[in-house]
MIKOL-580916 format. One record per residue (C-alpha): z, x, y; residue in one letter. Coordinates in steps of 0.05 Angstrom, whole numbers, plus 32768, in hexadecimal, padded with zeros to 4 digits. Example, Ala and Ser with C-alpha at 12.3 -4.5 7.8 and 13.67 -1.06 7.14 Angstrom:
BEGIN
809C80F67FA6a;808F81117FEBs;
END
This chain:
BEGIN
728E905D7693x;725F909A7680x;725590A776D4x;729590A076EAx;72A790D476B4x;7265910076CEx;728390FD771Cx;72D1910E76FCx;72B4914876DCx;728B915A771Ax;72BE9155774Ex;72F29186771Cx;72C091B57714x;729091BF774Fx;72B392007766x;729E92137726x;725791FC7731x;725592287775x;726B925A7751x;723392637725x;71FB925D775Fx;71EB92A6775Ex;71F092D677A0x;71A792D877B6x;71A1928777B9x;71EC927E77D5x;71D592B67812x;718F92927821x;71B692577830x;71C2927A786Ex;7199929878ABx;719C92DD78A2x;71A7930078E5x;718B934678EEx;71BC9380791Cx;71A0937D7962x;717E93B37974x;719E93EE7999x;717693F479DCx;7186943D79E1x;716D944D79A3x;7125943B7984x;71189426793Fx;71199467791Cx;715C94727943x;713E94AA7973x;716294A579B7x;7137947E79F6x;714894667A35x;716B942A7A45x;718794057A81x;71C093D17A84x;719D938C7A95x;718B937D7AE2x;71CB93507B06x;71E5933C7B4Dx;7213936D7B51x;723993507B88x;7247930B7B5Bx;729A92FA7B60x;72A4934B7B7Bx;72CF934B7BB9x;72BD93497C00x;72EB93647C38x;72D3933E7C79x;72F193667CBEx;72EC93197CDBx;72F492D17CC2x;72F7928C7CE3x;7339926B7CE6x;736392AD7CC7x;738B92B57D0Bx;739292647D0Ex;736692297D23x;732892387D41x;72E592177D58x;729992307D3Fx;7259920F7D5Cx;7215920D7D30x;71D692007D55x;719C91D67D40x;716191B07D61x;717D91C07DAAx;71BD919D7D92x;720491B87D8Dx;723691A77D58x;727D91C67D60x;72B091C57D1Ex;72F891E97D09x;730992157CDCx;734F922D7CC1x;735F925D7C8Ex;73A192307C7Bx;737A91F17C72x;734A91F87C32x;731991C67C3Dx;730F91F47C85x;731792397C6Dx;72D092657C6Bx;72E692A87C48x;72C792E27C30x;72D392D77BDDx;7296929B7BF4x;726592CC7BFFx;726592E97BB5x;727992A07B92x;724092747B6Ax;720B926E7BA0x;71F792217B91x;71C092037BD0x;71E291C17BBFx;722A91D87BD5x;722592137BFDx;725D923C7C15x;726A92647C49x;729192A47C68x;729D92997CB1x;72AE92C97CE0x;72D792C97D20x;72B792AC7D5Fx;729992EA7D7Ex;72B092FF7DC9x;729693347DECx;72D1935C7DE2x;72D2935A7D99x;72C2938C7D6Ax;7281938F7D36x;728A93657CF8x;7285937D7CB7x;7282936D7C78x;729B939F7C3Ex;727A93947BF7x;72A293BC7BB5x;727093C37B7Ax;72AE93E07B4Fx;727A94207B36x;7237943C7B3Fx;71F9940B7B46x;71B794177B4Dx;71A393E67B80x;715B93BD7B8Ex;717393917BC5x;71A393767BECx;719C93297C0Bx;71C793057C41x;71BF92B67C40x;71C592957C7Fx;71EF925C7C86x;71D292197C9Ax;71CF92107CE5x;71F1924D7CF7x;71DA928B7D2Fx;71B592BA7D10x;71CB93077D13x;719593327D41x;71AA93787D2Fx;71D993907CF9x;71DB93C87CC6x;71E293CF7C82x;720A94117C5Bx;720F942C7C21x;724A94547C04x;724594817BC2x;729294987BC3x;72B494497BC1x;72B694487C0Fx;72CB948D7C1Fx;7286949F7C40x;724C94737C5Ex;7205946F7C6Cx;71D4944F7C91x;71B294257C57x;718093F57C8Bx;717F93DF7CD1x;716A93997CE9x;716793857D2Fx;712F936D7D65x;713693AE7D8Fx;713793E27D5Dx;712894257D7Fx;7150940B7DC3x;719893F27D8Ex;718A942C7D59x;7155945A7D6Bx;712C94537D39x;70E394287D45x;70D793EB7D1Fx;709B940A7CEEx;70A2944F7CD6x;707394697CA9x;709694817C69x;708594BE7C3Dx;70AD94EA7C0Fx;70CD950C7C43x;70F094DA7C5Ax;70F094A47C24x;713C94AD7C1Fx;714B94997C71x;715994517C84x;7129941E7CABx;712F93EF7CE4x;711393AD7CDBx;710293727D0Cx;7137933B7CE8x;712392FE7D26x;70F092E07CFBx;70EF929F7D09x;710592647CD5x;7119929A7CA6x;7157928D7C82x;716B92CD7C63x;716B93107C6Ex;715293407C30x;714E938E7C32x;712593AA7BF7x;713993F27BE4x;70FB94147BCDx;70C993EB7BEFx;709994127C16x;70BB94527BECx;708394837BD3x;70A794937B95x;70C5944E7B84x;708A94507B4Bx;70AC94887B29x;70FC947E7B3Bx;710A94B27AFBx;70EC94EB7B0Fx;710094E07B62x;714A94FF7B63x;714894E87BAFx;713C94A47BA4x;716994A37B75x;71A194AB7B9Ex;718594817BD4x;718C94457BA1x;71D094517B8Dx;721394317BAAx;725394287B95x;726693FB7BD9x;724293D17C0Dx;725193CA7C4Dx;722C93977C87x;723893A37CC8x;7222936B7D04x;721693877D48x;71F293457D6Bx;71E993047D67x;71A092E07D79x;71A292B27DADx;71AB926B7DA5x;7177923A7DC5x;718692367E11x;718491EC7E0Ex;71B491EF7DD7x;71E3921D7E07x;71DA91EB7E4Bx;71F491B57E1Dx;723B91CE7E19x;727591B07E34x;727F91C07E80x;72C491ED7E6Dx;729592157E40x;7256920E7E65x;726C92427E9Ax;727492757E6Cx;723692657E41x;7211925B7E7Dx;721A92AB7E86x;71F692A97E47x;721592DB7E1Fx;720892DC7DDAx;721493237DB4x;7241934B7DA0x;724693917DBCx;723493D57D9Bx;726B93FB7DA3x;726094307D7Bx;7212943B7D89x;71F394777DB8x;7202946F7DF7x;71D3943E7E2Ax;71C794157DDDx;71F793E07DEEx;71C6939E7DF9x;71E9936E7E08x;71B893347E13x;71D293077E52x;71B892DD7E86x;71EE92E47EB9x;7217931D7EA3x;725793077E88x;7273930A7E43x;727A92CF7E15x;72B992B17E01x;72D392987DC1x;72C692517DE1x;727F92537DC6x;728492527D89x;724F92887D79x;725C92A57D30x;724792C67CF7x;723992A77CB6x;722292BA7C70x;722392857C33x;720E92BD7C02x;721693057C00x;71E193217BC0x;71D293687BACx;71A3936D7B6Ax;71A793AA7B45x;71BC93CF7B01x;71F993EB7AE9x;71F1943E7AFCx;71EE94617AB0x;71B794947AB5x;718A94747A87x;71CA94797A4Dx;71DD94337A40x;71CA93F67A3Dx;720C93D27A56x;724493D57A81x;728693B77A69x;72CC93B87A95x;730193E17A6Ex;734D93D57A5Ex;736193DC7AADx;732E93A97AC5x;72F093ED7ADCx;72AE93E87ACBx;728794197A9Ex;725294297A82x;724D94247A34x;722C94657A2Cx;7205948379F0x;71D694C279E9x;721A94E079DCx;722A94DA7A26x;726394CA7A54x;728794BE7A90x;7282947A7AB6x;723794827AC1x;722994B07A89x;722094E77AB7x;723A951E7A8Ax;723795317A39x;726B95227A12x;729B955579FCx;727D958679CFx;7237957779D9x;722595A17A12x;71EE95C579E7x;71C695A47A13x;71C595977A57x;71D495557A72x;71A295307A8Cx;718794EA7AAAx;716394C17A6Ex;711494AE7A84x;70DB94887A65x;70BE94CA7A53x;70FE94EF7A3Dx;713894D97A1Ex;716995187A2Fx;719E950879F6x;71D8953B79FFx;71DC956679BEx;7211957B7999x;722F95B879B0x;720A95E67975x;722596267949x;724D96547984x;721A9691798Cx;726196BA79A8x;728996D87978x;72CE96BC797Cx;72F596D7793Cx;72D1971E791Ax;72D69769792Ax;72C497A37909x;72A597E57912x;726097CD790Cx;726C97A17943x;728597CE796Ax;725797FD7966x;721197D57977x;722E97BF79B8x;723897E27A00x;727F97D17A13x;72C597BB79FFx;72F497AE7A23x;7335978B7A2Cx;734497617A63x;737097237A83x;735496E37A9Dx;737396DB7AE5x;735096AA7B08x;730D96787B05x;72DB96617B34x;72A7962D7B35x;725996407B26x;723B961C7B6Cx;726796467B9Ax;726396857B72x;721996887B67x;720D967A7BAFx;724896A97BC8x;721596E27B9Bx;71D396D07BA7x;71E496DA7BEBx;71FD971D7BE0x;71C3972F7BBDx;719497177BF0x;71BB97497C21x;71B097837BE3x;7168978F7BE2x;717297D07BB0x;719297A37B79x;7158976E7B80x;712497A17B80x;714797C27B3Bx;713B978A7B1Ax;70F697737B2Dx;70DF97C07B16x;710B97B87AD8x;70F597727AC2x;70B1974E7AC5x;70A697037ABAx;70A196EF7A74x;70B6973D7A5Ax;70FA97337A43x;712397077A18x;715F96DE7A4Ex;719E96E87A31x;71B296A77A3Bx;717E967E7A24x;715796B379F7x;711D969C7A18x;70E696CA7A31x;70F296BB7A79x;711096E07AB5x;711696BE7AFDx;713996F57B31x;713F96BD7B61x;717196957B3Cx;719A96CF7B30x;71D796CD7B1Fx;71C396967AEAx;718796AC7AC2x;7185966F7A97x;713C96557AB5x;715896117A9Cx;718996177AE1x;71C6960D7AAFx;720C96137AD1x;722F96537ACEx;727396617AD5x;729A969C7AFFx;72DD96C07AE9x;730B96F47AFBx;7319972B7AD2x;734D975B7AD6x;733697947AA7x;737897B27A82x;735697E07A51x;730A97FA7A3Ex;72FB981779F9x;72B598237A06x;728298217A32x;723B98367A36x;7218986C7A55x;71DA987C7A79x;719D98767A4Cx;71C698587A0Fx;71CD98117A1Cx;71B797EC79E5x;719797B97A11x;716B97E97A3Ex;712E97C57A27x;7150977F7A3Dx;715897587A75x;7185977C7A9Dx;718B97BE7A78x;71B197E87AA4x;71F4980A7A8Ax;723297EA7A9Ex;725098337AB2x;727F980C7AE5x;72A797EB7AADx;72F0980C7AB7x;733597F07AC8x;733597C47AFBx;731E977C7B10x;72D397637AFEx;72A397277B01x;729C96FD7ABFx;726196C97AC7x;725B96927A86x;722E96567A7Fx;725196237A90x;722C95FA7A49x;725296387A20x;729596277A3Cx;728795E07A31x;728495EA79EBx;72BD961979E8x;728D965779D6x;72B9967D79E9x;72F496527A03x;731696727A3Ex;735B96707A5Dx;736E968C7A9Dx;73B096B37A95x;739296CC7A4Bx;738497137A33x;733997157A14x;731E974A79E4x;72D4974A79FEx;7294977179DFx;7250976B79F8x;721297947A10x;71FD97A17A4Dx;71BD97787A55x;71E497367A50x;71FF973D7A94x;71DD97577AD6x;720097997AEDx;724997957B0Dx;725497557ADEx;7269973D7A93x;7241970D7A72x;723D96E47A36x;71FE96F37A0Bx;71EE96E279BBx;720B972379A9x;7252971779D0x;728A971C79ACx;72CF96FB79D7x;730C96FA79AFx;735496E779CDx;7376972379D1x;73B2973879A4x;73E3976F79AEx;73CE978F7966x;738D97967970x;739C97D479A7x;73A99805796Bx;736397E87951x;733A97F17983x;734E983B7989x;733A98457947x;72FA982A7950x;72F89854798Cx;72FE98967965x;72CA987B7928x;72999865795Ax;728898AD796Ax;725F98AC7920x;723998627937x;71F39865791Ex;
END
């Protein structure tokens, strides 16, 4: 009686029970799991490098094959083996006798391979390729063809690369048995840095060899230090494949004289490739014992049971990962306060320093953009006074910094009296750069003189009004970089050169078609130019301010 009133009073009050098993006992009842660990950040949450893990990028990506058995209707494909002949159909309509392309990128399994197929080749036909989409930027290791079972083995063919998603190629490795006669290249080239980033021929007729496998940076002098080789980093990235078959190898003659006697003839004539139409002239080897061209009627084929390319996800050393978005794309899952689709940029508003590929030595974490060293908002007499110029003047057009800088360091190369100016003027490690207040002056990189090699920007002025300007032996910046007085500042159209970092970060932020209040001294700019220095001032210009600035025109006579 007494236990079955214990187990009533148990079973009415065990939530109760629970209830009262403190927090600390209740939580060790479980595994406690620990966050993983970010591989882009270290312990103490500094910023490393890190690289999404290493895949077969080609897995379940599509293939575009410019031939395939059976697509055109039934056809017949021979496979060769110990001197014997054995002749099949395929059929694109019939499953069970379809060989297309989505089987080169399936689940490779040895225990039930498939195959692509191609078209029987003629001597007519064109080459066969084979186009490969990686979807983005990889950084590749290898790329491997498997052989089907039993079936001719390519002689020569070529394998591209494209950067752009297929709207440009290049010659990624040759393979043939004739390599300087097919491509004009020999079949062992010594490799140094100079020309680590060319393609190679190789001899692919080994015998009893299965696949074949072209290695990236093997035999590359500066595959041991891939971060600091700009070059080879380029060579190892694609965003497309492409394979393209120029020959067959020849069958065993036996195999060939045991044809059928309505096929023999034309095997007999032993032709076995497939032209190069596209190669230099007198390259077009067409291997043949009586001089005739095959025909379909043999069979002869090419045929690939797996098409593997092993690489990592392109992120410049900024993630760890690359995930597909909404639309089905893949990106990278950038940090370092990076982005773009390979975290090949800074994200907005942390351009206060450059962007730059993560290595094992340096991390390169874009920084957020810092306090704007151009004043945007304040005037007043004081400012006025302490600098060379101001002036008002319209925004009417932009241009990029590549085409600018080069368009001007031409110029200047043509203008030996401005060059010499400034090498009397300025000595190395003399004067403070305006842009980077740095103690560092390189004529030859002119018109940037960030030594850093930052971006700069080019715009055209149209100057609508000047309230001051300085003269001969006043600039306040004679001592500076530049140092000589802007006297050209008047009405009229002029050069404005930025960093591109301080438009990044909107210091100051610039519209074309805008009217600008600008201040500044002449050393922050080289002569004939405007500049943006630490002691700029660029305010968007408003109609009141005219009255203002001839008021501070008329004071400024008493400046200190």
């Amino acid at each position: 009686m007494i236990r079955g009133i214990l187990l009533l009073l148990l079973g009415t009050t065990g939530f109760s029970l629970i209830q009262c098993i403190s927090n600390d006992v209740y939580f060790k009842m479980f595994s406690q799991q620990a966050p993983p660990d970010d591989p882009c950040y270290n312990k103490a949450h500094e910023p490393r490098a890190c690289i999404p893990d290493f895949v077969n990028a080609a897995y379940d990506a599509p293939v575009v094959a410019s031939s395939t058995c059976g697509s055109s209707g039934a056809q017949r494909y021979c496979e060769y083996q110990d001197h014997e002949r054995s002749c099949h159909t395929c059929d694109m309509a019939d499953p069970l006798r379809s060989f297309p392309a989505r089987s080169l990128t399936d689940l490779n399994n040895s225990n039930n391979v498939t195959c692509w197929r191609s078209e029987p080749v003629t001597g007519s036909g064109d080459n066969v390729t084979l186009t490969l989409s990686l979807g983005k930027k990889f950084e590749l290791t290898y790329v491997i063809l498997q052989l089907c079972p039993h079936a001719p083995r390519p002689d020569s063919m070529v394998i591209y690369k494209s950067t752009d998603h297929g709207l440009s190629w290049q010659p990624f490795q040759f393979f043939s048995s004739q390599c300087r006669r097919l491509f004009g290249r020999p079949a062992r080239q010594s490799t140094g840095r100079h020309n680590e980033h060319e393609a190679r021929c190789s001899d692919v007729t080994r015998p009893l060899v299965s696949r074949i496998a072209f290695s990236t940076l093997e035999g590359r002098p500066s595959s041991r230090d891939l971060d600091s080789s700009p070059v080879l980093q380029d060579w190892v990235t694609a965003t497309d494949i492409r394979v393209v078959f120029h020959r067959l190898q020849r069958p065993d003659p036996q195999a060939l004289l045991s044809l059928e006697a309505g096929g023999a003839a034309d095997l007999a004539s032993g032709k076995y490739s497939v032209p190069l139409t596209n190669g230099p002239a007198g390259n077009n080897i067409e291997a043949n014992l009586g001089g005739d061209v095959a025909t379909s009627g043999s069979g002869l084929h090419y045929a690939i049971s797996d098409f593997s390319v092993g690489g990592r996800c392109k992120c410049n050393g900024h993630a760890s990962k690359c995930s597909t978005d909404a639309s089905g794309q893949l990106n990278c899952e950038c940090s370092h306060n990076t982005a773009g689709r390979d975290c090949e940029r800074c994200k907005p508003f942390h351009f206060d320093r450059p962007w730059a590929r993560a290595t094992a030595k340096e991390a390169n974490e874009c920084k957020e953009c810092g306090k704007c060293r151009v004043s945007t908002k304040r005037l007043n007499l004081n400012k006025f006074c302490k600098r060379d110029y101001a002036i008002m003047a319209k925004v009417i057009g932009r241009d990029t910094s590549s085409e600018a800088v080069s368009r001007e360091a031409q110029r200047r190369a043509m203008d030996p009296d401005v060059a010499d100016y400034e090498m009397d003027q300025v000595q190395p490690g003399s004067a403070r750069s305006p842009i980077t207040g740095e103690y560092e002056f390189q004529a030859a990189d002119y018109p940037n003189p960030n030594p850093r090699g930052s971006e700069m920007e080019r715009f055209d002025l149209q100057i609508q009004a000047v309230f001051k300007r300085s003269r001969p032996g006043e600039s306040s910046g004679a001592g500076n970089v530049y140092g000589m007085p802007n006297t050209t500042l008047k009405r009229g159209p002029m050069t404005w050169i930025i960093p591109t970092k301080d438009l990044e970060c909107r210091c100051p932020k610039i519209r074309v078609n805008r009217s600008y209040l600008i201040l500044g001294r002449d050393s922050e700019a080289p002569p004939g130019y405007l500049g943006i220095g630490p002691h700029s001032i660029v305010i968007e210009w408003k109609e009141d301010w005219y009255r203002r600035m001839k008021r501070f025109q008329r004071r400024a006579r008493t400046c200190a």
